[in-house]
PQR file with spaces between the fields and no chain letter, atoms N, CA, C, O and H, PARSE charges and radii, in Angstrom:
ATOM       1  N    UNK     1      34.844    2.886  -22.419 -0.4000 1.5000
ATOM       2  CA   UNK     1      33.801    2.358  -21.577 -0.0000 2.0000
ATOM       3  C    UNK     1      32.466    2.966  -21.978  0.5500 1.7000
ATOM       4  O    UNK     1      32.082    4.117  -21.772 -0.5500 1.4000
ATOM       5  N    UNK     2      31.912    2.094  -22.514 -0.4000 1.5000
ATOM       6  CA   UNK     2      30.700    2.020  -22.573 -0.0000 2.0000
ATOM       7  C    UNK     2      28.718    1.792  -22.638  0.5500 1.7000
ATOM       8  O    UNK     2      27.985    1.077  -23.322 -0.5500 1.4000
ATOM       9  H    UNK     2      32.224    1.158  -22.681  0.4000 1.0000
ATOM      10  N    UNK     3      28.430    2.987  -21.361 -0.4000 1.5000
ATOM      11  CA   UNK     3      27.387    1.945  -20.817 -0.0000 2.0000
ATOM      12  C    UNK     3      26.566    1.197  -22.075  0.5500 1.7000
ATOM      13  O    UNK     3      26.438    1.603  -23.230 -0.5500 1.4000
ATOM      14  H    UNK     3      29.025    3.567  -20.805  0.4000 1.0000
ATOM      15  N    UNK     4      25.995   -0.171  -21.390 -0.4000 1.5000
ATOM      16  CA   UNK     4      24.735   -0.199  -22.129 -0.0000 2.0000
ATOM      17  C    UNK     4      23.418    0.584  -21.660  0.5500 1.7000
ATOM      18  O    UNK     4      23.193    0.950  -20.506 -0.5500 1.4000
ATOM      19  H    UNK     4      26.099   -0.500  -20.452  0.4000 1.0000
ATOM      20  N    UNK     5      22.447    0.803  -22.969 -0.4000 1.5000
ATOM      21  CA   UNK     5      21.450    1.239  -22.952 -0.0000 2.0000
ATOM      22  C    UNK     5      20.772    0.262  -22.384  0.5500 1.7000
ATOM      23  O    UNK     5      21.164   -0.884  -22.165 -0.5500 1.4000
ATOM      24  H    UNK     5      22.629    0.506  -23.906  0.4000 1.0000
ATOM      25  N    UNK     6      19.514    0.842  -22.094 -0.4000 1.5000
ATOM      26  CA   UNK     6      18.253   -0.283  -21.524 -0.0000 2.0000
ATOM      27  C    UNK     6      17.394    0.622  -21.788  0.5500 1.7000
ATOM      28  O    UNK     6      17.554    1.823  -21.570 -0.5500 1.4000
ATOM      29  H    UNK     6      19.195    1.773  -22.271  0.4000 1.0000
ATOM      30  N    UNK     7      15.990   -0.128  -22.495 -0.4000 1.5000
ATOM      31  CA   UNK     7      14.555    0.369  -22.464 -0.0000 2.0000
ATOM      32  C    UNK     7      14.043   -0.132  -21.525  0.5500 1.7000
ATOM      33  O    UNK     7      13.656   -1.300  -21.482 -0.5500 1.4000
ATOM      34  H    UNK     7      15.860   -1.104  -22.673  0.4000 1.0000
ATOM      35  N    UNK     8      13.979    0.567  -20.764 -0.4000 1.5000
ATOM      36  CA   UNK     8      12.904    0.849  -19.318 -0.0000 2.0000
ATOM      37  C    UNK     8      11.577    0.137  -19.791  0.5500 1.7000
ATOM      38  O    UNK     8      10.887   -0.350  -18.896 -0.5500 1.4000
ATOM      39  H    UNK     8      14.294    1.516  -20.799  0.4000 1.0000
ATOM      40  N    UNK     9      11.312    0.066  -20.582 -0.4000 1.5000
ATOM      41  CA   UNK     9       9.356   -0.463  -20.878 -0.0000 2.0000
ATOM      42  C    UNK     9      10.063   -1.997  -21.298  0.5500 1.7000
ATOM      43  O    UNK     9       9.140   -2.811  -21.291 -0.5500 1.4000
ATOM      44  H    UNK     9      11.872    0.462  -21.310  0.4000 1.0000
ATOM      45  N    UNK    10      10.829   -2.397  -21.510 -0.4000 1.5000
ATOM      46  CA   UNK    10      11.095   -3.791  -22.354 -0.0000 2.0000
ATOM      47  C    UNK    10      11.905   -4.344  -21.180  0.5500 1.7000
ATOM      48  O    UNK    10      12.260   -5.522  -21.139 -0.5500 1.4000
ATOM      49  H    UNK    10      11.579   -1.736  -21.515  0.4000 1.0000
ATOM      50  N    UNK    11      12.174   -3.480  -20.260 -0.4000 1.5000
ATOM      51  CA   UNK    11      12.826   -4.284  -18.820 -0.0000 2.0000
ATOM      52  C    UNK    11      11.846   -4.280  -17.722  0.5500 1.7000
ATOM      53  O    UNK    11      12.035   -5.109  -16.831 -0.5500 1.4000
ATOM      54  H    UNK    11      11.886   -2.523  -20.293  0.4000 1.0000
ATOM      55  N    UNK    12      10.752   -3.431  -17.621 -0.4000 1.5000
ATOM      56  CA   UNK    12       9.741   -3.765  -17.259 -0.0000 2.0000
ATOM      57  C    UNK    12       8.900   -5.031  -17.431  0.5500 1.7000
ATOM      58  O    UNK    12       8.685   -5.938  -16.627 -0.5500 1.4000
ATOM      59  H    UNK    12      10.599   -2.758  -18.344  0.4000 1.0000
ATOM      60  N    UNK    13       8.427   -4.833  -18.850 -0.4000 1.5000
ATOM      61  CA   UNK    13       7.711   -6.612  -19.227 -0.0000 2.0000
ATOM      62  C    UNK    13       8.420   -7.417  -18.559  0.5500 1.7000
ATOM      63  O    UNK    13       7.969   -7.949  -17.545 -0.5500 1.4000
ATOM      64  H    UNK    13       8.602   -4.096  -19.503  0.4000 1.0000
ATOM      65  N    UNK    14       9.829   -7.682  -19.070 -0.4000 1.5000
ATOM      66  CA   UNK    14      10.562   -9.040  -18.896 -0.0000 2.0000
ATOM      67  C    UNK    14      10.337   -8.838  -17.241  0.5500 1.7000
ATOM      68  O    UNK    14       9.494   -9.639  -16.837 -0.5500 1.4000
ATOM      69  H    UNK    14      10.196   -7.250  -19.894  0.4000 1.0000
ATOM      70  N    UNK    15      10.861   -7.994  -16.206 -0.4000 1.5000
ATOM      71  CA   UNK    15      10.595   -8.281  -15.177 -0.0000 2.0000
ATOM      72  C    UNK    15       8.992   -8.774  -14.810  0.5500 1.7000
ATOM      73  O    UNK    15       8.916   -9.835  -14.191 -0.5500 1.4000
ATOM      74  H    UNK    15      11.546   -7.344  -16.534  0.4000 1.0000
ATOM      75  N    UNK    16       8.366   -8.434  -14.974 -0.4000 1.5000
ATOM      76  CA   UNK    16       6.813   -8.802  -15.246 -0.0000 2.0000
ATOM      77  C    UNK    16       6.741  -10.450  -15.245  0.5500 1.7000
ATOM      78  O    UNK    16       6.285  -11.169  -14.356 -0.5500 1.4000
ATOM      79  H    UNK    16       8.428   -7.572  -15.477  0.4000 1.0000
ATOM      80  N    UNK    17       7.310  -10.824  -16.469 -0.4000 1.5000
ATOM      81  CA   UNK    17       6.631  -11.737  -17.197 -0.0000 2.0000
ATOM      82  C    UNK    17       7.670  -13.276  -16.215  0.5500 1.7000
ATOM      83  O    UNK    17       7.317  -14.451  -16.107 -0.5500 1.4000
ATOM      84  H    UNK    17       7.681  -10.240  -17.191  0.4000 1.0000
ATOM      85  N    UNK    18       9.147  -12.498  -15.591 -0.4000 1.5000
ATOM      86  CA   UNK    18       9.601  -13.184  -14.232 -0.0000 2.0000
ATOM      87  C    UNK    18       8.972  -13.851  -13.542  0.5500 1.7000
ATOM      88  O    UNK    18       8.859  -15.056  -13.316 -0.5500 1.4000
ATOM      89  H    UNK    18       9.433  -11.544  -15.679  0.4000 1.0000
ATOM      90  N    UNK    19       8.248  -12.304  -12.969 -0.4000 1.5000
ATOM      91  CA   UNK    19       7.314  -12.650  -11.557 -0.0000 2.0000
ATOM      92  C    UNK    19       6.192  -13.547  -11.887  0.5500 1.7000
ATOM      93  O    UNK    19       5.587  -14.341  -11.167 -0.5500 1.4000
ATOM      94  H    UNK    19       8.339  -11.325  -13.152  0.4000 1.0000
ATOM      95  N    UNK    20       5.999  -13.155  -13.519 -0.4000 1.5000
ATOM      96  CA   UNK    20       4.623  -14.075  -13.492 -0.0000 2.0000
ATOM      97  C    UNK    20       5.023  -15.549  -13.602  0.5500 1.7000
ATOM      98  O    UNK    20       4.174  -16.420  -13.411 -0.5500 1.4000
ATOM      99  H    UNK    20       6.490  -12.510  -14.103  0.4000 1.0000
ATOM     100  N    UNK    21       6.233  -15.841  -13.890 -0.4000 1.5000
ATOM     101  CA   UNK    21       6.334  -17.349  -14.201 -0.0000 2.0000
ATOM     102  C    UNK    21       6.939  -17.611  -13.120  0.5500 1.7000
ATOM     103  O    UNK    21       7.079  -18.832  -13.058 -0.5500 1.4000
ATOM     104  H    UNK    21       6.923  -15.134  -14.045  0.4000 1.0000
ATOM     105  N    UNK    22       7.415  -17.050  -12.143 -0.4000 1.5000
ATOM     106  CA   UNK    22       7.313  -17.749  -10.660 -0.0000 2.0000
ATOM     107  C    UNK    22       6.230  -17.563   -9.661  0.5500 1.7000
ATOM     108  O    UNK    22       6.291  -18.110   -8.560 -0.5500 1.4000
ATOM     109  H    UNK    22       7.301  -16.058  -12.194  0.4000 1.0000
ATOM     110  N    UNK    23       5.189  -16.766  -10.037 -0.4000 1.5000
ATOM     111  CA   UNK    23       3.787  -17.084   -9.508 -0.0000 2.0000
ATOM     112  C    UNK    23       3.223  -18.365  -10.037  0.5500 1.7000
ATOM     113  O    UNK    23       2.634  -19.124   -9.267 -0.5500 1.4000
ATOM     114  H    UNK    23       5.140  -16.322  -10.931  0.4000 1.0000
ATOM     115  N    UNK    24       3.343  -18.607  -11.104 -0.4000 1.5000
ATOM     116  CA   UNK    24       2.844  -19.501  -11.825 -0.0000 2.0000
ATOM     117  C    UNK    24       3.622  -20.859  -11.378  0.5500 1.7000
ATOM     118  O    UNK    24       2.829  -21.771  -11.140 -0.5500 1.4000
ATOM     119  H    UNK    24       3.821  -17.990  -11.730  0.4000 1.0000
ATOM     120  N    UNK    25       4.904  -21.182  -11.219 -0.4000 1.5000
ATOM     121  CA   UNK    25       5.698  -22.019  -10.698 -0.0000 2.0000
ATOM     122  C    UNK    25       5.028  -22.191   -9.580  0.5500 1.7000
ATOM     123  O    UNK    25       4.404  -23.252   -9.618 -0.5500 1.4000
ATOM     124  H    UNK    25       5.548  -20.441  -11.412  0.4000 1.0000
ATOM     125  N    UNK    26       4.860  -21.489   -8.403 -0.4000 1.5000
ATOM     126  CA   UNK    26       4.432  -21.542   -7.255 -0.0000 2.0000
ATOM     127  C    UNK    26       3.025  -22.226   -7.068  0.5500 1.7000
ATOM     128  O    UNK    26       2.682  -22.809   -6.040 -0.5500 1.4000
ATOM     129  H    UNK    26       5.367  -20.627   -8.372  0.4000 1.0000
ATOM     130  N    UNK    27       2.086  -22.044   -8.453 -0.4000 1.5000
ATOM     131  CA   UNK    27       1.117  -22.399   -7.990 -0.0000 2.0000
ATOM     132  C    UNK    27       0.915  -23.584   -8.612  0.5500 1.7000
ATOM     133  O    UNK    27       0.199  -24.393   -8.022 -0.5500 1.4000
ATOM     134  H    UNK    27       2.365  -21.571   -9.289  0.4000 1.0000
ATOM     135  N    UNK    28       1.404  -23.900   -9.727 -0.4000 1.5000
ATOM     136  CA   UNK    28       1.773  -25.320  -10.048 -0.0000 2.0000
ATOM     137  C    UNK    28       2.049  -26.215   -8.413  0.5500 1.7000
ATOM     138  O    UNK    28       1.329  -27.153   -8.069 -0.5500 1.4000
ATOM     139  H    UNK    28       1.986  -23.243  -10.205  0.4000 1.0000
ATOM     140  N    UNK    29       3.044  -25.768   -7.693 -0.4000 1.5000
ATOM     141  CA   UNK    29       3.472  -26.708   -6.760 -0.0000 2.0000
ATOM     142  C    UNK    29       2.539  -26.877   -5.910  0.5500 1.7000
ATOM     143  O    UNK    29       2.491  -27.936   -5.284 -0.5500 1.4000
ATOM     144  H    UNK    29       3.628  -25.006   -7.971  0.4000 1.0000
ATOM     145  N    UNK    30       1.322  -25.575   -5.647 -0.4000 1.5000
ATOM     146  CA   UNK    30       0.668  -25.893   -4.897 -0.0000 2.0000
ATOM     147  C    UNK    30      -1.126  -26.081   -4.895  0.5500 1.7000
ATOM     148  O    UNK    30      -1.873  -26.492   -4.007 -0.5500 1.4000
ATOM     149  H    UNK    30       1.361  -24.715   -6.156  0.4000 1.0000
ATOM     150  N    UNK    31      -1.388  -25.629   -6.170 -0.4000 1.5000
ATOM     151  CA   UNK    31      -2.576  -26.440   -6.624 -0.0000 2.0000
ATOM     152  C    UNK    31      -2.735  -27.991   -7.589  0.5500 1.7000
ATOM     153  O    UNK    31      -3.679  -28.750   -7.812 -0.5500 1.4000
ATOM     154  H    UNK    31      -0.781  -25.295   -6.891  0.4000 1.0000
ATOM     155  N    UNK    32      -1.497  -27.967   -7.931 -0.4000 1.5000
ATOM     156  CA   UNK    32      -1.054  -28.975   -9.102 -0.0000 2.0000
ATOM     157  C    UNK    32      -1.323  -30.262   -8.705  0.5500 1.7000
ATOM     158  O    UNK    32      -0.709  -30.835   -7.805 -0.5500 1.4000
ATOM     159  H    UNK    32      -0.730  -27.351   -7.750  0.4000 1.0000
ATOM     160  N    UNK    33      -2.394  -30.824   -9.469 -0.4000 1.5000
ATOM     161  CA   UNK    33      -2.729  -32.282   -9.549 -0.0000 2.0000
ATOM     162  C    UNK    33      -3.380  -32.947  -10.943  0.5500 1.7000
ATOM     163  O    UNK    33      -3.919  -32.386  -11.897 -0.5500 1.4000
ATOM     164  H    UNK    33      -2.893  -30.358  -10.199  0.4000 1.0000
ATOM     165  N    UNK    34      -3.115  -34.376  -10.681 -0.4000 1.5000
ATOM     166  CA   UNK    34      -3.086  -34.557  -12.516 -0.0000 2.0000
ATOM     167  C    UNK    34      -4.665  -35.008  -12.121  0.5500 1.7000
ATOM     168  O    UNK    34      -5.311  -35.210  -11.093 -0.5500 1.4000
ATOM     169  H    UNK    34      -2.677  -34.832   -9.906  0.4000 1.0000
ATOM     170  N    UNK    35      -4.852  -35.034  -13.388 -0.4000 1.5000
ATOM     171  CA   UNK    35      -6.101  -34.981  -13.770 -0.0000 2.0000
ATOM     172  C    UNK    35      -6.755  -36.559  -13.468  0.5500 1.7000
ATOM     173  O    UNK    35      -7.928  -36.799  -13.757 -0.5500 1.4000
ATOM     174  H    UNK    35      -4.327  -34.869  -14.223  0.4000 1.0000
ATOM     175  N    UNK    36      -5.901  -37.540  -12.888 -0.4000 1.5000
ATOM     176  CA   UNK    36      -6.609  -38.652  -12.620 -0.0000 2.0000
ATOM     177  C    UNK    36      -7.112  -38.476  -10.914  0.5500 1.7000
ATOM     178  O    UNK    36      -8.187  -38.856  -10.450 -0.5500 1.4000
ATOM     179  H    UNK    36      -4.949  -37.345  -12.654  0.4000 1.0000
ATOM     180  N    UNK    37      -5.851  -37.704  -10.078 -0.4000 1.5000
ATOM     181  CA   UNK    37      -6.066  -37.737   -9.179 -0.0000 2.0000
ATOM     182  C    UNK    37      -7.142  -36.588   -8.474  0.5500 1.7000
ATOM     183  O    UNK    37      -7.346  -36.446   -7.268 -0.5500 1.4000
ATOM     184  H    UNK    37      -4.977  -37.396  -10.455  0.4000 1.0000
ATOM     185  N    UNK    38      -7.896  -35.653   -9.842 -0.4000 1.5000
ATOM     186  CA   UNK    38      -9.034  -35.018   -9.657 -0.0000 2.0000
ATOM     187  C    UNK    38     -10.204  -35.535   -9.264  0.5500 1.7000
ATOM     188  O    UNK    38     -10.944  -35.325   -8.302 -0.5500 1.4000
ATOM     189  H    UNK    38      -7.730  -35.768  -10.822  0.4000 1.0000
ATOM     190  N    UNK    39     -10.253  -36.739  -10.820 -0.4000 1.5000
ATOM     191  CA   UNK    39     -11.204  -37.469  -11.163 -0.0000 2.0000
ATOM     192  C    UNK    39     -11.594  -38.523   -9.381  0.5500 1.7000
ATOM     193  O    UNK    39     -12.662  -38.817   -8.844 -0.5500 1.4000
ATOM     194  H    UNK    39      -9.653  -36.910  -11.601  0.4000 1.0000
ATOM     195  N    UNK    40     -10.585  -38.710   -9.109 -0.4000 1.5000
ATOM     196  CA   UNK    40     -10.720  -40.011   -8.238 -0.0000 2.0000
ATOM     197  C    UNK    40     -11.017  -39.081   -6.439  0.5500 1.7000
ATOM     198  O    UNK    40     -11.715  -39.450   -5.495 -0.5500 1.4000
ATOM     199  H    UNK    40      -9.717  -38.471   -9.545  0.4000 1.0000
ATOM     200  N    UNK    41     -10.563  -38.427   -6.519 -0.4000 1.5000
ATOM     201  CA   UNK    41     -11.323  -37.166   -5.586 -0.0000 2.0000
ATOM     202  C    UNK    41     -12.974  -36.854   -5.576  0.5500 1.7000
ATOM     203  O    UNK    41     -13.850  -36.734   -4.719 -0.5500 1.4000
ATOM     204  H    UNK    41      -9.995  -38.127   -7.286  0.4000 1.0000
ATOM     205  N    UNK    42     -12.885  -36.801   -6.920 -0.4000 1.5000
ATOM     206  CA   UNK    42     -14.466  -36.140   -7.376 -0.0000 2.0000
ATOM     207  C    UNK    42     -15.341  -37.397   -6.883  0.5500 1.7000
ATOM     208  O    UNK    42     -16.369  -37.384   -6.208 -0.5500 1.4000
ATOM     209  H    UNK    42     -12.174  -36.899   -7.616  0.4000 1.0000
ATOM     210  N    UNK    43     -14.479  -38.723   -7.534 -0.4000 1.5000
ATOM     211  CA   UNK    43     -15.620  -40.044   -7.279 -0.0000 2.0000
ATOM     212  C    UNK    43     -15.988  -40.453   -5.577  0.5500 1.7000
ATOM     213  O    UNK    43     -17.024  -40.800   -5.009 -0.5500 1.4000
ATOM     214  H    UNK    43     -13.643  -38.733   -8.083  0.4000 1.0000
ATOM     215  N    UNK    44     -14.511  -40.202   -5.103 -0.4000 1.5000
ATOM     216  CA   UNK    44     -14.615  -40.060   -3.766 -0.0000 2.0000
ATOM     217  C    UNK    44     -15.886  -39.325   -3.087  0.5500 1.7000
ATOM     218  O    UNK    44     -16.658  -40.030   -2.438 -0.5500 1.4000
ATOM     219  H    UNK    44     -13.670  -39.920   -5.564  0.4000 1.0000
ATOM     220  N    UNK    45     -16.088  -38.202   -3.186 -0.4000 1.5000
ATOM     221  CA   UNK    45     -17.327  -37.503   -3.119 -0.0000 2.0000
ATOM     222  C    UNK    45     -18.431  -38.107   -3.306  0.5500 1.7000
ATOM     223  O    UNK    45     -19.229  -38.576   -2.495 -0.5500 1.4000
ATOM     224  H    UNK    45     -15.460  -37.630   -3.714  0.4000 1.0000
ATOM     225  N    UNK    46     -18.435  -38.060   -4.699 -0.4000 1.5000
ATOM     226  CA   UNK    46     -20.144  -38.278   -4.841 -0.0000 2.0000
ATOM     227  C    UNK    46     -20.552  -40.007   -4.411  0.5500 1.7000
ATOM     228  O    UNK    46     -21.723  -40.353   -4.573 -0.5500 1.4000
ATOM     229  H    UNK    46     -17.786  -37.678   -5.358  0.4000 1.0000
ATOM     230  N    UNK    47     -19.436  -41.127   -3.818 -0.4000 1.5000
ATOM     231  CA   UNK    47     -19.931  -42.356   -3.235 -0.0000 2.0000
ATOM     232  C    UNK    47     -19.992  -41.949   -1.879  0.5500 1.7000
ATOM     233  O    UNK    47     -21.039  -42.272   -1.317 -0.5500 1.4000
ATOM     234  H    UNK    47     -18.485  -40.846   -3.686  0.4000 1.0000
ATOM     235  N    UNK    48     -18.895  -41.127   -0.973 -0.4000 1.5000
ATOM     236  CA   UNK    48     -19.694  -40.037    0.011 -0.0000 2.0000
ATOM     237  C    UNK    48     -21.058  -39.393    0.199  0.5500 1.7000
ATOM     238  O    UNK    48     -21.650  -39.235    1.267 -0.5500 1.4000
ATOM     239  H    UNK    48     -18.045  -40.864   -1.429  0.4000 1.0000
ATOM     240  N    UNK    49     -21.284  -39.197   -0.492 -0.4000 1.5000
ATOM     241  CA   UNK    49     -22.464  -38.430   -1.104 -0.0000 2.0000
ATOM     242  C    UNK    49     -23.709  -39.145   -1.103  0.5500 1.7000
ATOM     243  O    UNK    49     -24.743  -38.704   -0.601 -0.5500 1.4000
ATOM     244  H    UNK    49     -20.803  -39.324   -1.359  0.4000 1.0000
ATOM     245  N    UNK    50     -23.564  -40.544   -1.823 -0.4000 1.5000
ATOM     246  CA   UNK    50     -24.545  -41.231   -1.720 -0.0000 2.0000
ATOM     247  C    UNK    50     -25.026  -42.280   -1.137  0.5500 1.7000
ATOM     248  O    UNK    50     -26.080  -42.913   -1.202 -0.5500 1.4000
ATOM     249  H    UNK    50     -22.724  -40.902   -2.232  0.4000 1.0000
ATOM     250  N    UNK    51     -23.369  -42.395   -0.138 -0.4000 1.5000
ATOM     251  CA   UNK    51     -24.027  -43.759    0.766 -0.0000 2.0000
ATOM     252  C    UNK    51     -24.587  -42.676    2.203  0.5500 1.7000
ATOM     253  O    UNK    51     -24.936  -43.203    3.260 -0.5500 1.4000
ATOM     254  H    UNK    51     -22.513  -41.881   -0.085  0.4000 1.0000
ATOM     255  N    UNK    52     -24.594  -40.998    1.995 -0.4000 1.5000
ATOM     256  CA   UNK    52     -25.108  -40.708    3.065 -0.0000 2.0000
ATOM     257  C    UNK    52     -27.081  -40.260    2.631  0.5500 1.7000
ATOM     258  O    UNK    52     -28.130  -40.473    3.239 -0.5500 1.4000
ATOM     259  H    UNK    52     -24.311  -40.570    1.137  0.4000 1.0000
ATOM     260  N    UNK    53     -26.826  -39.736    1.605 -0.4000 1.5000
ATOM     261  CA   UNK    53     -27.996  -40.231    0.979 -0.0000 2.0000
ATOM     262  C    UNK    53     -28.861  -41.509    1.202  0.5500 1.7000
ATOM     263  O    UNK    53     -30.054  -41.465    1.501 -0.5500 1.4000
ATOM     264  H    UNK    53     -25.974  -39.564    1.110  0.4000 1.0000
ATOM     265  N    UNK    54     -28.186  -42.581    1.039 -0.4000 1.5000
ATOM     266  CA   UNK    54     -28.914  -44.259    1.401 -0.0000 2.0000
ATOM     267  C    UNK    54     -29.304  -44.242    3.185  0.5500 1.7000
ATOM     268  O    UNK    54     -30.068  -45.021    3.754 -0.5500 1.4000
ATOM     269  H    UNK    54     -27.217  -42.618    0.796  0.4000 1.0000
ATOM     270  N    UNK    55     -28.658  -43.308    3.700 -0.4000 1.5000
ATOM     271  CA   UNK    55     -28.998  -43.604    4.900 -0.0000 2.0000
ATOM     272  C    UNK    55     -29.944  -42.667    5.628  0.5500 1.7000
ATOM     273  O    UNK    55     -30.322  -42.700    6.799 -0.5500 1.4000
ATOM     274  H    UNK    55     -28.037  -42.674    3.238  0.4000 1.0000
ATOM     275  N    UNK    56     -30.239  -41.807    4.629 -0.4000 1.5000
ATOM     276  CA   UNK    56     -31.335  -40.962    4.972 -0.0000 2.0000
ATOM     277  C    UNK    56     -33.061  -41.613    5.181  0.5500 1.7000
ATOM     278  O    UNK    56     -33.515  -42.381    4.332 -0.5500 1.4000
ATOM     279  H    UNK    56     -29.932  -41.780    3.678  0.4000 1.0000
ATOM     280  N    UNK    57     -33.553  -41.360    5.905 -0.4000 1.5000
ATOM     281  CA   UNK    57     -34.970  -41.669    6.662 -0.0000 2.0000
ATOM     282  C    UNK    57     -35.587  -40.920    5.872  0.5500 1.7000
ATOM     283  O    UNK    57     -35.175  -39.840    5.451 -0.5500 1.4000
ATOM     284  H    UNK    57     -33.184  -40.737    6.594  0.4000 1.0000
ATOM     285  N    UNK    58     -37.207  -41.740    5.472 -0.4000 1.5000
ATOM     286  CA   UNK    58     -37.799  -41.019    4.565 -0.0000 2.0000
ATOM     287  C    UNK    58     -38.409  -40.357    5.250  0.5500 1.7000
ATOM     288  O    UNK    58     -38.858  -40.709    6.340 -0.5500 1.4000
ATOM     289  H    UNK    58     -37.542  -42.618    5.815  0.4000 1.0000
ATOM     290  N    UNK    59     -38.566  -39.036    4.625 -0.4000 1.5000
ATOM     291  CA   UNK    59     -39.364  -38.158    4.989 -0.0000 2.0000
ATOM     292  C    UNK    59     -41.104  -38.781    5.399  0.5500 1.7000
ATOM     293  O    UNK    59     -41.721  -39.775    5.016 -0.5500 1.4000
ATOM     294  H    UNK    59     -38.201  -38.750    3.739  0.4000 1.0000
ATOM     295  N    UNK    60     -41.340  -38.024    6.030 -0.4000 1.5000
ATOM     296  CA   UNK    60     -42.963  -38.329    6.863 -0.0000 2.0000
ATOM     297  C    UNK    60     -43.036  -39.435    8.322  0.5500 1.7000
ATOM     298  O    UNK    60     -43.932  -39.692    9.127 -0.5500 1.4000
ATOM     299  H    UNK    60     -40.838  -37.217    6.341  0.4000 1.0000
ATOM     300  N    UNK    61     -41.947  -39.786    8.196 -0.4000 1.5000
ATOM     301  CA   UNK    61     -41.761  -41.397    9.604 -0.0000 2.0000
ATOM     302  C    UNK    61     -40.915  -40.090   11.364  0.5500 1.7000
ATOM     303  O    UNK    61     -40.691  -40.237   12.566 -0.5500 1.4000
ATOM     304  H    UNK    61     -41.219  -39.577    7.543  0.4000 1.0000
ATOM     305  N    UNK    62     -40.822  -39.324   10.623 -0.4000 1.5000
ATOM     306  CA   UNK    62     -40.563  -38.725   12.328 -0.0000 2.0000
ATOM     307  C    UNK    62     -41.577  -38.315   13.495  0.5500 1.7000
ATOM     308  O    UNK    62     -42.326  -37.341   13.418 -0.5500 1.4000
ATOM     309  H    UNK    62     -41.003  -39.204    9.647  0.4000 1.0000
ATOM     310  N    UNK    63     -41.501  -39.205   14.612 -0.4000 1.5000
ATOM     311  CA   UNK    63     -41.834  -39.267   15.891 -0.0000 2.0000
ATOM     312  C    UNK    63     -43.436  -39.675   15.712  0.5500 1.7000
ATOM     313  O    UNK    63     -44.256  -39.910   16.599 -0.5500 1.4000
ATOM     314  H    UNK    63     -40.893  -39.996   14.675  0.4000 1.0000
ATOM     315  N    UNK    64     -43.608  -39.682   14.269 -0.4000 1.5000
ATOM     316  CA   UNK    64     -45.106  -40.472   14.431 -0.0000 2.0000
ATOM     317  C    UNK    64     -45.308  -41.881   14.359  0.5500 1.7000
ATOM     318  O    UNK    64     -46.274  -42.480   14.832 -0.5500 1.4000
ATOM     319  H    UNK    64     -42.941  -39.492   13.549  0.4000 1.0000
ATOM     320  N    UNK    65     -44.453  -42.322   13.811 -0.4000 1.5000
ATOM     321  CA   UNK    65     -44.375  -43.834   13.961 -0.0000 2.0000
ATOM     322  C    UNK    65     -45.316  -44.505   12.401  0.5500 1.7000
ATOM     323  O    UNK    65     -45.131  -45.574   11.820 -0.5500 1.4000
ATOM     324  H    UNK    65     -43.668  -41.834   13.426  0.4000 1.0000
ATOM     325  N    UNK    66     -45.889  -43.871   12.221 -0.4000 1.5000
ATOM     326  CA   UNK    66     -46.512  -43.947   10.531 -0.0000 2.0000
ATOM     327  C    UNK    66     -45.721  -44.910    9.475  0.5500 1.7000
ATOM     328  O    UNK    66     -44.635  -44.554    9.933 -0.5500 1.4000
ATOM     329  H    UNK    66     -46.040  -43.002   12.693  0.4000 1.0000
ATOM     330  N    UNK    67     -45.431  -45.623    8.677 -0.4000 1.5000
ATOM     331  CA   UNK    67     -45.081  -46.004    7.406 -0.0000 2.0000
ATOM     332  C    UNK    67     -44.934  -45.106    6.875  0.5500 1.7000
ATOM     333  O    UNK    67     -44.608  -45.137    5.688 -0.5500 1.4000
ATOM     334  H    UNK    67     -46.313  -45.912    8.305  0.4000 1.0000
């Protein structure tokens, strides 16, 4: 009977490099979106953006009644 050896620094990494690929798994699941459904987010916005823009009052017409 005989144990195996283990390097402590090379079972370290690998545990490491575990955790990191189930951090990484994790955040895949929970930031993860493809790149169309970025794009179509982003467009979402900025037509947000600018139909509140269109509805903005020009500056100089408050409570004076002016053009």
């Amino acid at each position: 009977m005989t144990a195996e050896i283990v390097n402590l620094r090379r079972a370290r990494k690998q545990r490491a490099r575990q955790d990191a690929e189930k951090q990484a798994e994790q955040n895949r699941v929970t930031f993860g979106r493809t790149k169309a459904e970025r794009h179509l987010t982003e467009a979402g916005r900025d037509l947000a953006a600018r139909r509140l823009e269109g509805h903005r009052l020009p500056e100089g017409n408050e409570e004076s009644g002016e053009p």
